[in-house]
MMTF fields as JSON, N, C-alpha, C and O atoms, coordinates in Angstrom:
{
  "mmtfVersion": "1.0.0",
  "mmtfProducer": "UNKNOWN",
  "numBonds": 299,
  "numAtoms": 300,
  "numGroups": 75,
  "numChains": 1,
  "numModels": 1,
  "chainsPerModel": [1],
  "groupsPerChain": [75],
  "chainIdList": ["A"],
  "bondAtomList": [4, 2, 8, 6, 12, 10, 16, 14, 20, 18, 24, 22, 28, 26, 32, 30, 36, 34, 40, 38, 44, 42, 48, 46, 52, 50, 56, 54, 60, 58, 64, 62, 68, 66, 72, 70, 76, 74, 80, 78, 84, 82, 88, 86, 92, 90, 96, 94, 100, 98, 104, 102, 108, 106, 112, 110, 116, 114, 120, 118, 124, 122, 128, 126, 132, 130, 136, 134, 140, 138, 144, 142, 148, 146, 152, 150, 156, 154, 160, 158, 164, 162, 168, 166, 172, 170, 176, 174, 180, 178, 184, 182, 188, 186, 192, 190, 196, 194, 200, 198, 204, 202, 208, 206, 212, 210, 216, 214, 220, 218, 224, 222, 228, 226, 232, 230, 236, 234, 240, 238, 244, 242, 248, 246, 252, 250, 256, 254, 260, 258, 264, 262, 268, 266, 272, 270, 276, 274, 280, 278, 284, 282, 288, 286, 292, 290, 296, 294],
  "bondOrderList": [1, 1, 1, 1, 1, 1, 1, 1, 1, 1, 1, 1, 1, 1, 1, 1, 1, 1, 1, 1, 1, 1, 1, 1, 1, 1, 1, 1, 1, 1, 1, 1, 1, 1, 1, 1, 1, 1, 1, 1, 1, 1, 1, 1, 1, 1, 1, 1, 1, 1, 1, 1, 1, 1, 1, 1, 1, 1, 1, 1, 1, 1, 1, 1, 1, 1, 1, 1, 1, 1, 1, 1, 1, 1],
  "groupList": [{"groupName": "UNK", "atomNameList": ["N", "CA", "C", "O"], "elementList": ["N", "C", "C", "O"], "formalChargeList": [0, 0, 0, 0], "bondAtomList": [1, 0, 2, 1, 3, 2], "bondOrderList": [1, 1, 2], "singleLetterCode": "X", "chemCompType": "L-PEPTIDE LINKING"}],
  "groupTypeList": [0, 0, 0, 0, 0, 0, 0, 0, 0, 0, 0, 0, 0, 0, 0, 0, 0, 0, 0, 0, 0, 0, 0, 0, 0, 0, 0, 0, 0, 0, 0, 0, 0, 0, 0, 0, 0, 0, 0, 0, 0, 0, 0, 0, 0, 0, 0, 0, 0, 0, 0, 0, 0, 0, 0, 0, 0, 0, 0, 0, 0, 0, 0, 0, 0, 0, 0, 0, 0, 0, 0, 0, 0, 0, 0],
  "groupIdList": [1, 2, 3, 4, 5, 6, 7, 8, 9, 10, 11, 12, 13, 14, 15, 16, 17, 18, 19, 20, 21, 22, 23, 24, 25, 26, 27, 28, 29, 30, 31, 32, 33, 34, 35, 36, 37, 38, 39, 40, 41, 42, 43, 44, 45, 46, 47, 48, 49, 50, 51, 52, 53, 54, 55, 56, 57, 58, 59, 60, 61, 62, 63, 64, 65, 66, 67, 68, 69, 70, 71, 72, 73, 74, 75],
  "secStructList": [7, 7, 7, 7, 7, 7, 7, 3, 3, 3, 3, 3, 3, 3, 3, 5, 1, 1, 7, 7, 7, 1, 4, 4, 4, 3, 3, 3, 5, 1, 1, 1, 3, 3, 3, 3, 7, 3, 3, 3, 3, 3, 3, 6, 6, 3, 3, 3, 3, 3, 3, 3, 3, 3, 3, 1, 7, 1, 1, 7, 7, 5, 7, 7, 7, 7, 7, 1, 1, 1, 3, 3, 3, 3, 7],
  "xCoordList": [0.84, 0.0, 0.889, 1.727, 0.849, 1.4, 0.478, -0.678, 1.608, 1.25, 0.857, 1.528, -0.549, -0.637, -0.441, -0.469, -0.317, 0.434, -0.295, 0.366, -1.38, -2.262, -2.318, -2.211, -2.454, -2.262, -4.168, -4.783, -4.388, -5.907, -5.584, -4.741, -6.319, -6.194, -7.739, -8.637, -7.558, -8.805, -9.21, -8.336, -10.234, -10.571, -10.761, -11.446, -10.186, -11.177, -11.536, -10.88, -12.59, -13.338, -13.951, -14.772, -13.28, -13.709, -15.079, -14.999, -15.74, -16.427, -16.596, -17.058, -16.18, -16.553, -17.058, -16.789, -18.056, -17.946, -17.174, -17.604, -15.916, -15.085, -13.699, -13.55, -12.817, -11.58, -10.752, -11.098, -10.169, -9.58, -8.034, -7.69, -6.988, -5.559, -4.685, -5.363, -3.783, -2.971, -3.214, -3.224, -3.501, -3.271, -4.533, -4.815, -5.369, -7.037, -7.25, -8.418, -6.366, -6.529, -5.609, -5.347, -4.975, -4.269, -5.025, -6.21, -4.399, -4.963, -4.2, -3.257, -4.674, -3.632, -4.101, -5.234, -3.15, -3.349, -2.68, -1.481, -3.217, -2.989, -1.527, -0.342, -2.592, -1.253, -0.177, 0.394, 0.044, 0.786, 0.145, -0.524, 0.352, 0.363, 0.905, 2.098, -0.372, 0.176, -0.328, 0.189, -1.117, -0.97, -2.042, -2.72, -1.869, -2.913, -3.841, -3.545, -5.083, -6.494, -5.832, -5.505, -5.98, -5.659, -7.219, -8.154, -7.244, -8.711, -9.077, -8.183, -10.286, -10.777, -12.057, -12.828, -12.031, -13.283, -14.68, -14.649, -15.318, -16.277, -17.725, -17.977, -18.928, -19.822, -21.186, -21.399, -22.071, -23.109, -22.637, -23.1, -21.717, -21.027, -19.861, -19.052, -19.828, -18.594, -17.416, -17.333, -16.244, -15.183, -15.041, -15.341, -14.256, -13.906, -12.929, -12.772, -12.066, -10.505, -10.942, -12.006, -10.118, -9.807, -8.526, -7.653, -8.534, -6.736, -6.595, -7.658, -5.96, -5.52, -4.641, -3.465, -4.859, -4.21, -3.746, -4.685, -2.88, -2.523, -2.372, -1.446, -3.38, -2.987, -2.693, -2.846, -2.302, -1.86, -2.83, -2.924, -3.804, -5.182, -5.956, -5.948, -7.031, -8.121, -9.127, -10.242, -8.538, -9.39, -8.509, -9.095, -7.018, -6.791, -6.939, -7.295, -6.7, -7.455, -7.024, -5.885, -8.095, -7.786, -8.441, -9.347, -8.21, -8.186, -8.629, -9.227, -8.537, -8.186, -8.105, -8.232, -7.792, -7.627, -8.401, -8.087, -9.72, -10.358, -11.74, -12.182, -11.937, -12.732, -14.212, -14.654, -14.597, -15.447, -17.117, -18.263, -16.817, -18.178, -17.736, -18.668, -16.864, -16.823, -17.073, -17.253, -17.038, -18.115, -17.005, -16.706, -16.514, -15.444, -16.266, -17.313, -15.925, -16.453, -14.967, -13.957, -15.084, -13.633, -14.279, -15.073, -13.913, -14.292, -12.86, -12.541],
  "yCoordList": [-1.174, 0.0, 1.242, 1.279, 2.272, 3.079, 4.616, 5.03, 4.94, 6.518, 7.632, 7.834, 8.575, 9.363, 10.631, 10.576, 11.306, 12.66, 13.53, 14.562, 13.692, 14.963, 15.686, 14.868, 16.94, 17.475, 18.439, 18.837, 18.433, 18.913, 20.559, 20.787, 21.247, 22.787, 22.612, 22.38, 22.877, 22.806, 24.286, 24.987, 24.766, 26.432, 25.919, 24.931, 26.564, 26.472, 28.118, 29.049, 28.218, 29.316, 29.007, 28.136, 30.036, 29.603, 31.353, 32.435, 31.14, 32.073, 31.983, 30.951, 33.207, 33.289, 34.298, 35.236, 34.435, 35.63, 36.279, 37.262, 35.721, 37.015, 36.533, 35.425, 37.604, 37.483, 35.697, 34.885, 35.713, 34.361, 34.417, 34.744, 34.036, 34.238, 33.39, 32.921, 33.082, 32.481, 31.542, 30.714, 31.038, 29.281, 28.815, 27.645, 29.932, 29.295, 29.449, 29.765, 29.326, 29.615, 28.618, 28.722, 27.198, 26.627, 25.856, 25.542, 25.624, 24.319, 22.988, 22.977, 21.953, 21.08, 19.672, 19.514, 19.071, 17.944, 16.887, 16.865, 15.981, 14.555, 14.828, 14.494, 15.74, 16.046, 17.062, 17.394, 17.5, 18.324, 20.416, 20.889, 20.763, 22.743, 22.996, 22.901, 23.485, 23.293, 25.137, 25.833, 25.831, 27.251, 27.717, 26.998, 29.032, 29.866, 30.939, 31.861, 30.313, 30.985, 33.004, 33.625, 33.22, 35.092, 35.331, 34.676, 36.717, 37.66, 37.745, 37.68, 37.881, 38.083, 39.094, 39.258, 39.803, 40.779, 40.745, 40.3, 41.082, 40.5, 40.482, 41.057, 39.283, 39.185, 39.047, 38.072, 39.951, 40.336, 39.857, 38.829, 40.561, 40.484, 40.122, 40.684, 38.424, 37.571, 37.666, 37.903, 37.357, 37.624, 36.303, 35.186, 36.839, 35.651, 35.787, 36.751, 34.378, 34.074, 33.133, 32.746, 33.081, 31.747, 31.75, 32.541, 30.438, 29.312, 29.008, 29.072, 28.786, 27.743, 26.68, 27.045, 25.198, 24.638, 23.572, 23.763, 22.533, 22.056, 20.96, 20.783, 19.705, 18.211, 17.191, 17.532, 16.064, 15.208, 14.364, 13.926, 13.934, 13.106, 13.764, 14.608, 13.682, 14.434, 13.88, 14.355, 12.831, 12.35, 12.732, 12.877, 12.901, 13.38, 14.288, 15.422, 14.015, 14.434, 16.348, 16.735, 17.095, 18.789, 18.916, 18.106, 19.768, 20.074, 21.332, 21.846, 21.808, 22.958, 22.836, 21.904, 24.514, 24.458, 25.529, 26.086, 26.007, 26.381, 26.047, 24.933, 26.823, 26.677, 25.744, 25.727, 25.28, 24.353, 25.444, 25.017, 26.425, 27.333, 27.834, 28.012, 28.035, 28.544, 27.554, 26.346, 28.805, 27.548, 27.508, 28.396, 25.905, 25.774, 25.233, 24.662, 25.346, 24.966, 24.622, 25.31, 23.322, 23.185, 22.523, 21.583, 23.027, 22.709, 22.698, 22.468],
  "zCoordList": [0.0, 0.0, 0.0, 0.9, -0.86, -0.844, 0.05, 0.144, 0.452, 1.315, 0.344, -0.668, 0.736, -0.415, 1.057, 2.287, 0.377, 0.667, 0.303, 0.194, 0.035, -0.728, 0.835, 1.749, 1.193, 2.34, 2.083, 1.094, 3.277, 3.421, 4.293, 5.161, 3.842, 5.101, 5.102, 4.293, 6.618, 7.846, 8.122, 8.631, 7.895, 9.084, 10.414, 10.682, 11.164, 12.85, 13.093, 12.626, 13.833, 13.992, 15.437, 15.723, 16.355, 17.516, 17.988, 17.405, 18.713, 19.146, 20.646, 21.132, 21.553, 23.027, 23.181, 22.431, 24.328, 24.724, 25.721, 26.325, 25.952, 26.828, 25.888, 25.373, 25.83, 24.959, 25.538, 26.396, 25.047, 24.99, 24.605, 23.469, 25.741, 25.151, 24.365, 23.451, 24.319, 23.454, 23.831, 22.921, 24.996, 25.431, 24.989, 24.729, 24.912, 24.915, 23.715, 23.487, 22.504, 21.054, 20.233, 19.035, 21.483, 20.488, 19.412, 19.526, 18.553, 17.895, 17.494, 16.703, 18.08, 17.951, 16.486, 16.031, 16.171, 15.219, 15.415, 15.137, 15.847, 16.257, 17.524, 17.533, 18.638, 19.797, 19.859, 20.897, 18.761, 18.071, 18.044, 17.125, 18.587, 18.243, 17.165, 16.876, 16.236, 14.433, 14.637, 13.763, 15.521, 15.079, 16.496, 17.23, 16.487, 17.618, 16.62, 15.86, 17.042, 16.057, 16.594, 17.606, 15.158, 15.251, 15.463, 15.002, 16.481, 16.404, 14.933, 14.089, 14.604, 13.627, 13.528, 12.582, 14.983, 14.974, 16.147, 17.294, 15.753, 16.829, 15.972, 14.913, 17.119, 16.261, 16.954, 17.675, 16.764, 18.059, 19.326, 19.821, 19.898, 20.843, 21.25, 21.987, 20.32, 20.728, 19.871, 18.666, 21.026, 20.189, 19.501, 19.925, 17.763, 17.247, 16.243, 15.495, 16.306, 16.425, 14.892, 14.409, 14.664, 13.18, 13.098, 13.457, 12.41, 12.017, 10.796, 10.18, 10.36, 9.109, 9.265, 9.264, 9.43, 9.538, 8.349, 7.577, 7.665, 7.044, 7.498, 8.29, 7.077, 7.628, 6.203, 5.03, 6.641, 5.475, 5.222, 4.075, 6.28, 6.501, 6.572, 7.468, 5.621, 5.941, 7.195, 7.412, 7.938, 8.933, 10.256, 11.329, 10.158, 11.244, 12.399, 12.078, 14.072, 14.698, 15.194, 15.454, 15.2, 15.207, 16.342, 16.541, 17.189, 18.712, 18.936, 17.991, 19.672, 20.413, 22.283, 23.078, 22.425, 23.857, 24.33, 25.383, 23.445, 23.637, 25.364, 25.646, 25.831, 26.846, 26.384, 25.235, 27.122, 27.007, 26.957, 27.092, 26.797, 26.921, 25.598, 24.814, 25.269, 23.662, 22.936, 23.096, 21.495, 20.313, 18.91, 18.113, 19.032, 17.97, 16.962, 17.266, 15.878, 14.496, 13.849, 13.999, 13.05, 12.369, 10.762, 10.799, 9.639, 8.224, 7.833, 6.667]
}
């Protein structure tokens, strides 16, 4: 069986309502800190951060260290 290598980029889009710092913006891939979601503005109220990340599996696993009251979305 050969290894395919086609590489996938993921959005994550996190939303809170109180700011959120670097630790609470990692994003991780299969265990790994592949980037920290940048502000991106705010949105009836909440602040919100987005990533770009780059995986080799499109099934591999994407994280964060986002608070458990914020609202992650990952496409």
């Amino acid at each position: 069986m050969r290894a395919n290598n086609t590489t996938t980029s993921k959005t994550v889009k996190i939303s809170a309502p109180f700011r959120l710092n670097a630790a609470q913006r990692r994003v991780l891939v299969d265990r790994n800190v592949l980037n920290v979601a940048s502000p991106a503005g705010r949105q009836d109220g909440d602040f919100l951060y987005t990533a770009e990340v780059t995986v080799i599996r499109d099934n591999a696993a994407v994280y964060t260290t986002a608070p458990a009251w914020a609202c992650v979305e990952i496409s």
